[in-house]
C-alpha positions as CSV (number, residue, x, y, z in Angstrom):
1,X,28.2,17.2,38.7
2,X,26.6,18.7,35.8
3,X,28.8,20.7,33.4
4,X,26.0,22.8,32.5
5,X,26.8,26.7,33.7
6,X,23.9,28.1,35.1
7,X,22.8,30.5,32.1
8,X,22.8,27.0,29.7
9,X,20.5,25.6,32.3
10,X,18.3,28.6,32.4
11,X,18.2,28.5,28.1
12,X,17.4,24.9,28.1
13,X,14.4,25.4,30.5
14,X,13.2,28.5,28.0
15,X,13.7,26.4,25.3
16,X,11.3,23.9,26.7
17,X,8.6,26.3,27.5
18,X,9.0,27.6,23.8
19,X,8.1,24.0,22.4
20,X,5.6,23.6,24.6
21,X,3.8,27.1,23.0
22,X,5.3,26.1,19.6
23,X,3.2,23.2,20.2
24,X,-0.1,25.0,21.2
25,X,0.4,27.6,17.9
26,X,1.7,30.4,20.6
27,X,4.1,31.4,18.1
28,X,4.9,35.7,19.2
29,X,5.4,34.1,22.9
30,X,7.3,30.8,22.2
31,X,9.3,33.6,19.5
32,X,9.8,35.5,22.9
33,X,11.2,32.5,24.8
34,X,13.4,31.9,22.1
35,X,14.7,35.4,22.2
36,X,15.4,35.0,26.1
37,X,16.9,31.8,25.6
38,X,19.6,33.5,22.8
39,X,20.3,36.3,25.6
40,X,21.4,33.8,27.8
41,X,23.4,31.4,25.1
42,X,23.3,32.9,21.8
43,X,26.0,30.5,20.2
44,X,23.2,27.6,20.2
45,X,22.6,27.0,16.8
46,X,19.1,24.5,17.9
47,X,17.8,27.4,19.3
48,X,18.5,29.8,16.1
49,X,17.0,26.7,14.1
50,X,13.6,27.1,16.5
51,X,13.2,30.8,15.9
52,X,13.8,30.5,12.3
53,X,11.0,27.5,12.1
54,X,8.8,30.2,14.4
55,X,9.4,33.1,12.3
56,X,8.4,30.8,9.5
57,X,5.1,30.0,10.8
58,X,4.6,33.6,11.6
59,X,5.4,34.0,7.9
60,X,8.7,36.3,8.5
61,X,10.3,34.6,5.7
62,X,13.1,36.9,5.7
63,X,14.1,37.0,9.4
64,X,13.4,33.1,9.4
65,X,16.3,32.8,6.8
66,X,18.7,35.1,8.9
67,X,17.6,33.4,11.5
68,X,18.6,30.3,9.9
69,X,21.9,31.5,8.5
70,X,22.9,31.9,12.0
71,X,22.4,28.3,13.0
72,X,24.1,27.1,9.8
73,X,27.4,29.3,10.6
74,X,27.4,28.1,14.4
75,X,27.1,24.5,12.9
76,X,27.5,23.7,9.3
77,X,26.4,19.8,9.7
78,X,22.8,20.9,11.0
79,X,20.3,19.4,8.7
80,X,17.3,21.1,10.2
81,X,19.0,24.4,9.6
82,X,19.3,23.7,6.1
83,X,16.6,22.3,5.1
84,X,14.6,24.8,7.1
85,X,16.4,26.8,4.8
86,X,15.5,25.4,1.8
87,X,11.6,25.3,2.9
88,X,11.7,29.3,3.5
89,X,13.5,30.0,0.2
90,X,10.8,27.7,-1.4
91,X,8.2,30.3,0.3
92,X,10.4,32.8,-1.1
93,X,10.3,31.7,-4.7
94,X,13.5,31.2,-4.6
95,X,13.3,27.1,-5.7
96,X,17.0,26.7,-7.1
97,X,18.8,27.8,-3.6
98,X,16.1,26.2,-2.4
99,X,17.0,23.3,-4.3
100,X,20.7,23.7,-3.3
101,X,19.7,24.1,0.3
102,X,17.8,20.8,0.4
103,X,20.1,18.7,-1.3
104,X,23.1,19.7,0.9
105,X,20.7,18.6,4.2
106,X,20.8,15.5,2.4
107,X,23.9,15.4,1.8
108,X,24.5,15.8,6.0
109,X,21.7,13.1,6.5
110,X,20.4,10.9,3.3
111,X,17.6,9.3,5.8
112,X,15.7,12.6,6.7
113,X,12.6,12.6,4.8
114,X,11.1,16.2,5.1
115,X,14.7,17.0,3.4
116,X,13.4,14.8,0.6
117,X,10.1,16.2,0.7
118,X,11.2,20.2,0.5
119,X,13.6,19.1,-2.5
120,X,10.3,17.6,-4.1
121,X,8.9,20.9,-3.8
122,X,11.6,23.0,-5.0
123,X,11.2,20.4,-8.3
124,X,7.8,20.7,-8.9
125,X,8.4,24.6,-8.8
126,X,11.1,24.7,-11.6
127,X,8.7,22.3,-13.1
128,X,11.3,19.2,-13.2
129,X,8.3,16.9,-12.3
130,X,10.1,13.7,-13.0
131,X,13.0,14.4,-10.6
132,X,10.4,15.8,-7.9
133,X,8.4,12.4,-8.6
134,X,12.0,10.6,-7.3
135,X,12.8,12.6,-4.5
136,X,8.8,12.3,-3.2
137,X,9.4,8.5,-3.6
138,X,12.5,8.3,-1.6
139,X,10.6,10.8,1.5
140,X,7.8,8.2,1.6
141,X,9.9,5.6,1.3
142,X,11.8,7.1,4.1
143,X,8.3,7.5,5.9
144,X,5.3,5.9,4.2
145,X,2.8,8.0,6.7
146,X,4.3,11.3,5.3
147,X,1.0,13.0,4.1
148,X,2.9,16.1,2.5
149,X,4.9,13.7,0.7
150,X,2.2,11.8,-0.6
151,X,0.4,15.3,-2.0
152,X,3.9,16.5,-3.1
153,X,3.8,13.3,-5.0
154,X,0.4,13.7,-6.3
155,X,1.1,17.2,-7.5
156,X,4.6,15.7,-9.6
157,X,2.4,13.2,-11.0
158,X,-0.4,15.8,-12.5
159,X,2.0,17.9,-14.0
160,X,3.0,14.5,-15.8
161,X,-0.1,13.6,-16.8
162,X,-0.8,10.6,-14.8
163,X,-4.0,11.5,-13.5
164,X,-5.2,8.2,-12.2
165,X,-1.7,8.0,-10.2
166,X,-2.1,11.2,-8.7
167,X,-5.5,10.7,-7.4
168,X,-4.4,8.0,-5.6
169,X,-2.0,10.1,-4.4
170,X,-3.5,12.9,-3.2
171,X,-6.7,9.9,-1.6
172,X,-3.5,8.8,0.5
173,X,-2.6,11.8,1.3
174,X,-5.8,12.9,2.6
175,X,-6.6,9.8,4.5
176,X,-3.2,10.7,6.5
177,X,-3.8,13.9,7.3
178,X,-7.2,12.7,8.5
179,X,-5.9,10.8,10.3
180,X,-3.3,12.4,11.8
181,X,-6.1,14.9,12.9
182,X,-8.1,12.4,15.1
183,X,-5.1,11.2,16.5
């Protein structure tokens, strides 16, 4: 028998359909089904993560951190949620809780790359190029195919001078996302 009640059933099915037009850039409806989905079970802190990583891309920066927030109080060990968070603080300029954000989604997982990636970011902003440098190295280490990394990288290296390193860089990480396009 399936310990699912009926209303988590019905907010796991919305939550697929929401992927599916995350997927397809439907962002207001898959924002819609994530709504629906929080009437029926608004303790699931996956489906607070998804509408703060919709509201994002609809650049609702401030809704996708409350959003966010949410997810992290239902469940403080969800990395997504936090570095979500420290992506859409990044947006907001706001690169040392950013920074703080990032490093405590490490912290929960020290293997999830975009969490190393984000906390490049936040670095490069507070111009600390040598420590963004690191963390880019340990996200493409973590995933040598991680074109955002790779630009993140070349960006660290610029700001240090080390032109000929950051070309290569930023050839690597164009030849990813070119390839991740014909894919």
């Amino acid at each position: 028998m399936n310990n699912l009640s009926s209303s988590q059933h019905d907010a796991e099915v919305i939550i697929n359909k929401q992927e599916i037009l995350e997927g397809l850039e439907r962002y207001k409806e898959a924002l819609q089904e994530c709504d629906k989905a929080l009437h029926l079970d608004p303790e699931n802190g996956d489906t607070w993560t998804n509408k703060g990583i919709i509201l994002f891309l609809l650049e609702r920066y401030e809704e996708a951190l409350q959003a966010c927030e949410k997810a992290i109080l239902l469940d403080h060990e969800n990395v997504m949620a936090w570095n979500n968070k420290g992506n859409i603080l990044n947006s907001l300029e706001h690169h040392e809780k950013a920074l703080k954000a990032c490093e405590t989604a490490i912290q929960i997982n020290p293997e999830y790359a975009d969490a190393w990636n984000n906390k490049s970011s936040a670095l490069n902003c507070l111009e600390r190029y040598e420590e963004a440098l690191q963390a880019c190295e340990k996200a493409i280490l973590l995933d040598p195919e991680y074109a955002d990394a790779w630009n993140n990288k070349g960006n660290a290296l610029n700001c240090l001078n080390r032109y000929d390193e950051a070309v290569e860089a930023f050839d690597r990480a164009i030849y990813l996302e070119e390839k991740d396009s014909h894919a």
